[in-house]
C-alpha positions in Angstrom: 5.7 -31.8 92.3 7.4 -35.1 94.0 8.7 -33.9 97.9 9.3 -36.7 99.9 8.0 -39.5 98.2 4.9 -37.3 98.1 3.0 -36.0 94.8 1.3 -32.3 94.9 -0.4 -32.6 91.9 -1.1 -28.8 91.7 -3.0 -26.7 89.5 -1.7 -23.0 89.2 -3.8 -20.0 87.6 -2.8 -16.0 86.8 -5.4 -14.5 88.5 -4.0 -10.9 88.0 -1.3 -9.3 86.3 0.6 -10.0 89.5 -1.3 -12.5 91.1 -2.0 -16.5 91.1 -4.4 -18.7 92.5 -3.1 -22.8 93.0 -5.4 -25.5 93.8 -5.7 -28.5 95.1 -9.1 -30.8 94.6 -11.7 -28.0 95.6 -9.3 -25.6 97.7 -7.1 -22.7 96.1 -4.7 -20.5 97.9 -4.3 -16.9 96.2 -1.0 -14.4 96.6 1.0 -12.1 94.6 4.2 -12.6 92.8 7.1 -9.2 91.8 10.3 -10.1 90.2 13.6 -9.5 91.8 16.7 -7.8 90.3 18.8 -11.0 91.3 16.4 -13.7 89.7 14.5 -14.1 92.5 10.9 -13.6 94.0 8.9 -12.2 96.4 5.7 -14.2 96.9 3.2 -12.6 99.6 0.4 -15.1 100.5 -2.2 -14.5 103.4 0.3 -11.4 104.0 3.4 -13.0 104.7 6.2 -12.1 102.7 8.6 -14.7 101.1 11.5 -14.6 98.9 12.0 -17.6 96.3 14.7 -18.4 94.2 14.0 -22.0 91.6 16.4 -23.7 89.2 15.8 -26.4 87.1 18.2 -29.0 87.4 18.6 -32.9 85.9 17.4 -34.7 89.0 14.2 -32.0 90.0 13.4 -28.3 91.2 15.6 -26.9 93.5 13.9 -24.1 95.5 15.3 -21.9 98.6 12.6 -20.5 100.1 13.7 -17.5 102.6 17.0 -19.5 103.4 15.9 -23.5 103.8 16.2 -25.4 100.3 13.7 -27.9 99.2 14.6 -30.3 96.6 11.2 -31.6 94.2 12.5 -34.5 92.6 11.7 -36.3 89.8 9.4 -39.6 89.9 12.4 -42.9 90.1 12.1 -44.5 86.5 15.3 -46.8 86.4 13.8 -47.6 83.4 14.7 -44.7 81.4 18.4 -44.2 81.4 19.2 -40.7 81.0 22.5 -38.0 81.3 22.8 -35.9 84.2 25.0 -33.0 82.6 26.4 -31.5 79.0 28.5 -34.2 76.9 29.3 -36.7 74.5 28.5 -40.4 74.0 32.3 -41.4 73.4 31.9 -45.3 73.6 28.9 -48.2 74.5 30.5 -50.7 76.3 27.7 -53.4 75.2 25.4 -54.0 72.4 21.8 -53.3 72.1 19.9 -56.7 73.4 22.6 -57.1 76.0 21.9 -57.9 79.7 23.5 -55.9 82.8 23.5 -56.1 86.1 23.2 -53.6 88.2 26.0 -51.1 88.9 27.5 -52.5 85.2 29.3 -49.7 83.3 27.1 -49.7 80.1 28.6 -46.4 78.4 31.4 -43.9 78.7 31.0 -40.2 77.9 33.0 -37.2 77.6 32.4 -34.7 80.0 34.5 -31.4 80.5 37.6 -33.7 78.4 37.0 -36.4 80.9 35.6 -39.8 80.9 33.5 -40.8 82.7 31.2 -44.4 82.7 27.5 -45.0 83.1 26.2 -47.3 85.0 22.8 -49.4 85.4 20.9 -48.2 87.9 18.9 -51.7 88.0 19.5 -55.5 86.2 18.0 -55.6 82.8 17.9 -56.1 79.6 19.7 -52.7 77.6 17.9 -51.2 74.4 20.1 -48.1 73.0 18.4 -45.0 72.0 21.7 -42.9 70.9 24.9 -43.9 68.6 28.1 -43.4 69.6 29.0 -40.1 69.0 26.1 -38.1 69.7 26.2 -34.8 71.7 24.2 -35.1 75.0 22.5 -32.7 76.8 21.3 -32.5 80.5 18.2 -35.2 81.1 19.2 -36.8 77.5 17.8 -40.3 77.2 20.7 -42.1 76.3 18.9 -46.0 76.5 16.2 -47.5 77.8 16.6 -50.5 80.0 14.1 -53.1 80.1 14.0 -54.1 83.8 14.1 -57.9 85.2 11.9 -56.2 88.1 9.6 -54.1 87.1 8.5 -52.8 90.6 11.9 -51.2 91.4 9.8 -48.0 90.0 9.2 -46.3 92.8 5.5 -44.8 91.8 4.9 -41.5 94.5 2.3 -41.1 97.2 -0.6 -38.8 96.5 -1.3 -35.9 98.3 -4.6 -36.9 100.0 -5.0 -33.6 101.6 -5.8 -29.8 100.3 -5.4 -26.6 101.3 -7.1 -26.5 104.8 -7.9 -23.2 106.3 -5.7 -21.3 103.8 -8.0 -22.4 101.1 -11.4 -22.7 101.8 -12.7 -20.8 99.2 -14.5 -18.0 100.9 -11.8 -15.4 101.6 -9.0 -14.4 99.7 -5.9 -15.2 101.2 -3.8 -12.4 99.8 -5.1 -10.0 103.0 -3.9 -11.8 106.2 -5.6 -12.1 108.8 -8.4 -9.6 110.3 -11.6 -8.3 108.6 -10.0 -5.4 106.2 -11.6 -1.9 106.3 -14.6 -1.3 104.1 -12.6 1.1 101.7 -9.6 -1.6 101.1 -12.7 -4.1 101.1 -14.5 -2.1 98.1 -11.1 -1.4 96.2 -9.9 -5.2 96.6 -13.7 -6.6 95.1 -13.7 -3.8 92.3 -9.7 -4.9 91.5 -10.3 -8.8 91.5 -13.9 -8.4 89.5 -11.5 -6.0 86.5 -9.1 -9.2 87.0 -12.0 -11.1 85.2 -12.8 -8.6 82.7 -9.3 -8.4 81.8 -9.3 -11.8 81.2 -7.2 -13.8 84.0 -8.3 -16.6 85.6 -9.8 -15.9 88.5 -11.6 -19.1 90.6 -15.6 -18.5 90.4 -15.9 -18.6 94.4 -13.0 -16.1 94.2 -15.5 -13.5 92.2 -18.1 -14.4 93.6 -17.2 -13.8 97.0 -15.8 -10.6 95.5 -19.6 -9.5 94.7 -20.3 -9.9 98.3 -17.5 -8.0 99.8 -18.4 -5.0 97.5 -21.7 -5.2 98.9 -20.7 -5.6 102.2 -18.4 -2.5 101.6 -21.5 -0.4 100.1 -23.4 -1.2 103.6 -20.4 -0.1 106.2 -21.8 3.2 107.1 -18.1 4.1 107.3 -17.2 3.7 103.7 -17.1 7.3 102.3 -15.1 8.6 105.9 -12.2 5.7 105.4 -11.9 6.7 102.0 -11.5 10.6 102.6 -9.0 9.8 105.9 -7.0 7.6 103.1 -6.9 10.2 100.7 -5.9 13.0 103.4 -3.4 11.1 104.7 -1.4 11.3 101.3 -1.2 15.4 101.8 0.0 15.8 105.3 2.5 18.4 105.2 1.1 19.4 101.5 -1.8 21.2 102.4 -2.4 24.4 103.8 -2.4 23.5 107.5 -5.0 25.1 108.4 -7.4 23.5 105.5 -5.5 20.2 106.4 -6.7 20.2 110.1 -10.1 21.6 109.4 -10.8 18.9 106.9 -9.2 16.4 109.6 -11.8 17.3 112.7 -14.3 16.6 109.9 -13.8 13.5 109.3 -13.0 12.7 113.0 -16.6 14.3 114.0 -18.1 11.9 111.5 -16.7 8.7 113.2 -17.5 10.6 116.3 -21.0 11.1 115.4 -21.0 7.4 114.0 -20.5 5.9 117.2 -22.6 8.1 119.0 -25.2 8.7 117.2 -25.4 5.6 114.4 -25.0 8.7 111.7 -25.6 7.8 107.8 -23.5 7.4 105.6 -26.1 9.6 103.4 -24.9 12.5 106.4 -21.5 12.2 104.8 -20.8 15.8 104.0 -19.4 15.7 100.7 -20.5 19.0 99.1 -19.1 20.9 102.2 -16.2 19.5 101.7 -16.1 20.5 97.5 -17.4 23.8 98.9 -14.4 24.1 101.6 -11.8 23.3 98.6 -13.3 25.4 96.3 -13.0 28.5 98.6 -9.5 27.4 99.5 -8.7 27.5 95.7 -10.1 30.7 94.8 -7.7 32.7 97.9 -4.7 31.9 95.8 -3.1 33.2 92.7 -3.3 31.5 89.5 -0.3 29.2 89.4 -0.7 28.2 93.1 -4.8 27.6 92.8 -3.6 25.0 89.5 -0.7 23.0 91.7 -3.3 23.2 94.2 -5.8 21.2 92.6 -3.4 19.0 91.2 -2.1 18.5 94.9 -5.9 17.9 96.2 -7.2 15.9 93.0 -7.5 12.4 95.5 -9.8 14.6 97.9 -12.1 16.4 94.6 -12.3 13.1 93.2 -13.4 11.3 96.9 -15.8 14.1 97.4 -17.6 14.2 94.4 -18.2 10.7 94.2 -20.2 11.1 97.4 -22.0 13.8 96.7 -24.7 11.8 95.9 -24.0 9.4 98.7 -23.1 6.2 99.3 -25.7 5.2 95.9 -23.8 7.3 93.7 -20.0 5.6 94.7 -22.4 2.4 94.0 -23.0 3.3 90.6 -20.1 4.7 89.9 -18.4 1.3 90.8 -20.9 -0.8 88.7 -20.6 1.5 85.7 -16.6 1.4 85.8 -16.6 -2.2 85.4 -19.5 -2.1 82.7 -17.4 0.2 80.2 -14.3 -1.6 81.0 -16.2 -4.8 79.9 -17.7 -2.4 76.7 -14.2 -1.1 76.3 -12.3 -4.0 74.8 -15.8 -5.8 73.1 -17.3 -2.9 71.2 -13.5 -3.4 69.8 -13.7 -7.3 69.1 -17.6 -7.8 68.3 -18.4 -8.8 64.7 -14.4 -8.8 63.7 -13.1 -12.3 62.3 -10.0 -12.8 64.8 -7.0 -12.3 62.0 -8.4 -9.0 61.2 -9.0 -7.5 65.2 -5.4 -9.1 65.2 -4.2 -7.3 62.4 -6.4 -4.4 63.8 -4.9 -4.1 67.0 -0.8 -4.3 66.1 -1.6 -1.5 63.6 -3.5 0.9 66.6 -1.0 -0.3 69.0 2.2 -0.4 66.9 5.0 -0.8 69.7 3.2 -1.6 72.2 2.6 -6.1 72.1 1.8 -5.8 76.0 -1.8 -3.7 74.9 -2.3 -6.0 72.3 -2.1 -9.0 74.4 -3.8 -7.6 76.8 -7.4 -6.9 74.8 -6.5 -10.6 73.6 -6.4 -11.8 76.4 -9.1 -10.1 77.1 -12.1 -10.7 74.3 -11.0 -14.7 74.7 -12.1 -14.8 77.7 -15.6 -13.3 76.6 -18.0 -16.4 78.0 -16.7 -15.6 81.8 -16.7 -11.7 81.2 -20.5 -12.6 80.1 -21.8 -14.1 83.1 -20.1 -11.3 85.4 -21.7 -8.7 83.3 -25.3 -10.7 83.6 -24.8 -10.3 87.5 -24.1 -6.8 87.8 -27.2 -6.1 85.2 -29.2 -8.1 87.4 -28.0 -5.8 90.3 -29.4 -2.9 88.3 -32.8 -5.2 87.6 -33.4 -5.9 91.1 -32.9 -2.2 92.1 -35.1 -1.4 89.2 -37.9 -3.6 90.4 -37.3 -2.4 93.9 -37.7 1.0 92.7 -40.9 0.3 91.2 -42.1 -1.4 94.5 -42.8 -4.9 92.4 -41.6 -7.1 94.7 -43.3 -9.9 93.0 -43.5 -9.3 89.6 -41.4 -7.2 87.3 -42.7 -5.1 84.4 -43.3 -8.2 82.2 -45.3 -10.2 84.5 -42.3 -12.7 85.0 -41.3 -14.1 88.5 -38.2 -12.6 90.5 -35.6 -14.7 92.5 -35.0 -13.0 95.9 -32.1 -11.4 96.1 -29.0 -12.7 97.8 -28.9 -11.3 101.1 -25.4 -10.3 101.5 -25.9 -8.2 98.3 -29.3 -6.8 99.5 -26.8 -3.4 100.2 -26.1 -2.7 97.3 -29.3 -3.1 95.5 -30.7 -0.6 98.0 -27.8 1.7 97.0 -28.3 1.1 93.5 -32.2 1.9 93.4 -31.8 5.2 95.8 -30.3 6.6 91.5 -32.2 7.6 89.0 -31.1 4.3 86.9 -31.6 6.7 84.1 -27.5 6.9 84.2 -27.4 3.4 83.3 -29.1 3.6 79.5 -26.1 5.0 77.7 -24.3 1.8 78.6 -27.3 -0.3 78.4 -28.2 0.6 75.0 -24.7 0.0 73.9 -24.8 -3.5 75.8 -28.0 -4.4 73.4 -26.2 -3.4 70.3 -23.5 -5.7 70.8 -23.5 -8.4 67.5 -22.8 -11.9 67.4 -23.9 -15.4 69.1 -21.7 -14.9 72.3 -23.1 -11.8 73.5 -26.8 -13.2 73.1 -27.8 -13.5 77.3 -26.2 -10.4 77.8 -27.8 -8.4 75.1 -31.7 -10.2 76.2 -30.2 -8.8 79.5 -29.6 -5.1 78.9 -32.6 -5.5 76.6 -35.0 -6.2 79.2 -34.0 -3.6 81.8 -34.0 -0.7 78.8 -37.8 -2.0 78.2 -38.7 -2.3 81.6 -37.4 1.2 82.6 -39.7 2.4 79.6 -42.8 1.1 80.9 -44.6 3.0 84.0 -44.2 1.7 87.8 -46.9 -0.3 88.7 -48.4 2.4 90.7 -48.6 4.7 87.7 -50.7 2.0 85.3 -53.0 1.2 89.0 -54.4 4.9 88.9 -54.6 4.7 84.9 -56.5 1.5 85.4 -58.8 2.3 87.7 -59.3 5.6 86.2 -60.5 3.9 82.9 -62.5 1.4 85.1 -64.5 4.3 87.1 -65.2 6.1 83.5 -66.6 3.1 82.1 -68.5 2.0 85.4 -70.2 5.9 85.3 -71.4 6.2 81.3 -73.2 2.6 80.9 -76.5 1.8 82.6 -75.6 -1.3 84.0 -72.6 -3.8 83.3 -73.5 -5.4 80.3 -73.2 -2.1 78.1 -69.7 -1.9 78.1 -68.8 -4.9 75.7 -66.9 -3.1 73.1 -64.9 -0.6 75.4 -64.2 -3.7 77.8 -62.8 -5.6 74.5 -60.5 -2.8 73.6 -59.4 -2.6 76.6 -58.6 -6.4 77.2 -56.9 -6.3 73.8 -54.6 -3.5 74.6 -50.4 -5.0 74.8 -49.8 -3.3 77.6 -49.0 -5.4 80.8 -52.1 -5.5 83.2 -52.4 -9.1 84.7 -50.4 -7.9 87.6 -53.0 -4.9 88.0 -56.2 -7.4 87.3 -55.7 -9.9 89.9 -56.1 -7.9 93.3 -58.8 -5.9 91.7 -60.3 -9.6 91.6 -60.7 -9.7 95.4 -61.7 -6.1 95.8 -64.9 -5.0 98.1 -66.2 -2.6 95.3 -68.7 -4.8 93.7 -69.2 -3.0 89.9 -65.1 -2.2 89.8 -64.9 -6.5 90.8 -67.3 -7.2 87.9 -65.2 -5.1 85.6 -62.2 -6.5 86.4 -63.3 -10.3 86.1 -64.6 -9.4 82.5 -61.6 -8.2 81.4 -59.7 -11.1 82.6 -62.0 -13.1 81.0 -61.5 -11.3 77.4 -57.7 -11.2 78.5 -57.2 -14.8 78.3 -60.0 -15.6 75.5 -57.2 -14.2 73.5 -57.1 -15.7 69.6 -57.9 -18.2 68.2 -60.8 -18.1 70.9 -63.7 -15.2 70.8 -66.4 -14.2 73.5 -69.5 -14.6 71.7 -71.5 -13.2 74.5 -70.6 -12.5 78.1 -73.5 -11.2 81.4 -72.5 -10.0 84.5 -74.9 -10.4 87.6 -74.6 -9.9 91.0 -76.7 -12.8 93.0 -77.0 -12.0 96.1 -73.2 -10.3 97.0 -71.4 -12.3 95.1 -70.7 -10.9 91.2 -70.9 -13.9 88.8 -70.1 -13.8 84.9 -71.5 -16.2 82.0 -70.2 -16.2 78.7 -70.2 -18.3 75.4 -67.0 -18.3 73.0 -66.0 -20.5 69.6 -62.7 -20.9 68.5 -61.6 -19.6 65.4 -60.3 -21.4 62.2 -56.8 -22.0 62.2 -54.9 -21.5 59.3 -52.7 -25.3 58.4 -55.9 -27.0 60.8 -58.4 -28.9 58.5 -61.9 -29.4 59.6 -63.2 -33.1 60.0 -64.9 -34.3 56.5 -68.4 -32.7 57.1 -67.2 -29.8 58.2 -67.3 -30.4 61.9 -64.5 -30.5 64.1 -63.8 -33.0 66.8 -65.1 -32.5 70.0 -62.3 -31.6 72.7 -62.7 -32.2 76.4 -60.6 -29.1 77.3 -58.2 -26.4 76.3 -55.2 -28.5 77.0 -56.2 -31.9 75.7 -56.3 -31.4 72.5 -54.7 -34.9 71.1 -57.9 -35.6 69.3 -57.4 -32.7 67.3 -54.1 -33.4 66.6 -54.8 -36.7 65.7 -57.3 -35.4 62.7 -53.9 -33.6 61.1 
């Protein structure tokens, strides 16, 4: 866009079904866009309200914008000569080749049954591009005119700046100003993360910083009591009035006790209110107790998705946008595209907006994938959490710390049995094909990790082996075999071995360090004999291995092997292949 002699080069996104982001360079502003009955638009961006009407016209946009009209013109290119309305060429008043000056009359053309003559904007040399005769249309090229002075284009100034405070990147500027309350916080990060699984375009900081606002709506100790006021507010005047007010000094005692108090969110008293609208229904008749719960639907539904606390609205959030994601793939995996096409217009016959929507959709598969990887690893880090691993999940393997604005939300996440999570998970890790690989490894991992026993749970097993062992043999060298069958078992226990490494108990330390011995003597390396002693108060082990034919490895002529000078500097070997 050209204002001014200045260029906006802008880049404009759908980021919803009625929403947009534009950028420029690194900064976006985000709003919301409805249609008007008389062509217009109303355009709301960091809550301000604005109506819009555009037109295309030969020499730019023209937009009004709430009454004052701006004018984007088109970049000054004397060298193209072009027609401003609807016409005909009727006459060229000089050949092709010819030189004009400017302000000549190079053309005449019938407009409306009037003639009218073109002239050259600048001196130069004339090259036609139409014959006489030809029907013109607005912004037709009619001739292009090679110019004596090639600087009288007029190239625009770049727009140098961006956004500013309205597009920084960390907030969305669709609210306004103010921090939002943590129930229009939770429902605005829920809606703009579905914007991604439905496909839309939504900036990366955009979702992202919609992952922290959903945390940061989990942890407002407030959450469930803004939602129920919202709900209740609906039904004023619907309800039974006395219901209506007793549900009202409810929630008002729970702010109350909030501010006085610092009461939990977990002290939110959703069952009392399912029982208090369950004994309300059953005092009426039949036909009143149905329009009833029709009627109180928003407050059932707010209740019972607290019942279980703040966790359980947690994961019912992260599970809704998990089978939305699982509701369009499990319909597009393994399916060539022509066929889900073909597919899709016979399920949805009538109805082209569905279809394009689950297109729109599955195309945008690679972006759904890395949301869907950060709410399983949500579910992961509450998983490891629940186990009390902070170091080491159930394969041994290293966890990153987890962002701290999202901490929330984890916590919420791991106070559930994460149980609820396998149906979707084990749907997740069926999915076929190449572009669902990280995710499937994903929902993999946690459906084997929640299978194996907390870390706790294997301690006590350990050590319960270790004291049986440590009571039938005479001293430590008798238990050779049942060490080596335990040291070859697949189970994890490295994370078990290692503090029983530094332990005080002498005979359980000596234990230990043989197994971890035999644990990483693993093939194609055997413990040929192994002695435990303990020299004064400090346990040593001695032991003699080989190392095992390898099958593709030939033996140096003689049969002997070269000599290696440790496990990993072993080029002398692979020299001899």
């Amino acid at each position: 866009l050209i204002y001014d002699g200045t260029s906006y080069e802008l880049v404009t996104l759908q980021s919803g079904p009625n929403s947009f982001a534009a950028s420029i360079k690194d900064s976006f502003v985000t709003g919301d866009v409805r249609a008007l009955a008389d062509g217009g638009f109303l355009v709301v961006v960091m809550g301000k309200s604005h109506v819009v009407y555009a037109s295309e016209e030969t020499s730019g946009l023209r937009m009004e914008l709430d009454g004052a009209t701006c004018i984007f013109s088109k970049p000054y290119d004397p060298s193209r000569l072009v027609m401003d309305s609807a016409g005909k060429l009727s006459r060229q008043l000089v050949p092709s080749g010819t030189h004009v000056n400017k302000g000549d009359a190079y053309a005449e053309v019938e407009v409306m049954k009037m003639f009218m003559p073109l002239v050259a904007p600048e001196a130069g040399v004339i090259h036609w591009n139409l014959t006489e005769g030809a029907t013109l249309s607005p912004g037709s090229q009619v001739a292009s005119l090679e110019l004596d002075d090639p600087s009288a284009v007029e190239a625009p100034v770049d727009f140098s700046g961006d956004f500013g405070e309205l597009g920084d990147g960390t907030k969305d500027a669709t609210l306004g100003f103010g921090s939002p309350l943590p129930h229009r916080l939770m429902r605005r990060a829920i809606g703009r993360l579905e914007q991604v699984l439905q496909g839309f375009s939504v900036p990366d900081s955009l979702y992202q910083v919609a992952l922290d606002d959903l945390a940061s709506a989990i942890a407002d100790p407030l959450l469930p009591v803004y939602e129920f006021e919202e709900a209740l507010s609906t039904l004023a005047g619907r309800l039974d009035s006395g219901l209506y007010n007793a549900l009202q000094d409810l929630a008002h005692a729970q702010k109350q006790g909030h501010a006085l108090n610092g009461v939990d969110v977990a002290d939110f008293p959703a069952q009392h209110i399912l029982n208090m609208l369950h004994e309300h229904a059953e005092k009426l008749g039949g036909s009143e107790r149905a329009a009833f719960r029709s009627t109180a639907q928003a407050l059932f539904s707010v209740a019972e998705q607290y019942i279980n606390g703040v966790a359980g609205r947690a994961v019912s959030g992260l599970t809704e946008l998990l089978r939305s994601y699982l509701a369009v793939e499990r319909l597009c995996c393994g399916v060539p595209y022509p066929t889900l096409l073909q597919n899709l217009r016979s399920q949805h016959d009538g109805s082209e907006e569905k279809v394009l929507d689950i297109c729109r959709s599955h195309l945008a598969v690679a972006k759904k994938n890395v949301l869907v990887e950060a709410l399983l690893d949500f579910i992961r880090a509450a998983a490891v959490q629940s186990r009390k691993q902070h170091s080491f999940d159930g394969e041994g393997e290293l966890l990153a710390p987890p962002n701290e604005n999202r901490s929330a939300l984890i916590s919420a996440v791991k106070a559930v049995s994460l149980d609820v999570f396998i149906p979707i998970l084990s749907e997740i890790a069926n999915l076929p094909g190449d572009e669902y690989a990280q995710v499937v490894v994903h929902a993999r991992k946690l459906l084997v990790q929640n299978r194996l026993p907390s870390i706790e749970q294997r301690r006590r097993e350990f050590l319960a082996v270790l004291d049986q062992l440590s009571a039938s043999a005479e001293n430590l060298n008798q238990m050779m075999e049942p060490l080596e069958a335990l040291a070859s078992k697949q189970a994890t226990i490295t994370d078990i071995l290692i503090p029983l490494l530094k332990s005080t108990d002498v005979p359980r330390q000596c234990i230990a360090m043989q197994i971890y011995i035999r644990k990483i003597y693993s093939s194609p390396h055997s413990i040929q004999k192994i002695s435990a002693a303990v020299e004064g108060s400090i346990p040593v082990l001695r032991w003699l291995f080989s190392t095992k034919e390898v099958d593709g490895i030939a033996p140096e002529r003689g049969g002997a092997r070269p000599h290696s000078s440790s496990f990993t500097d072993l080029s002398s070997l692979a020299e001899s292949l």
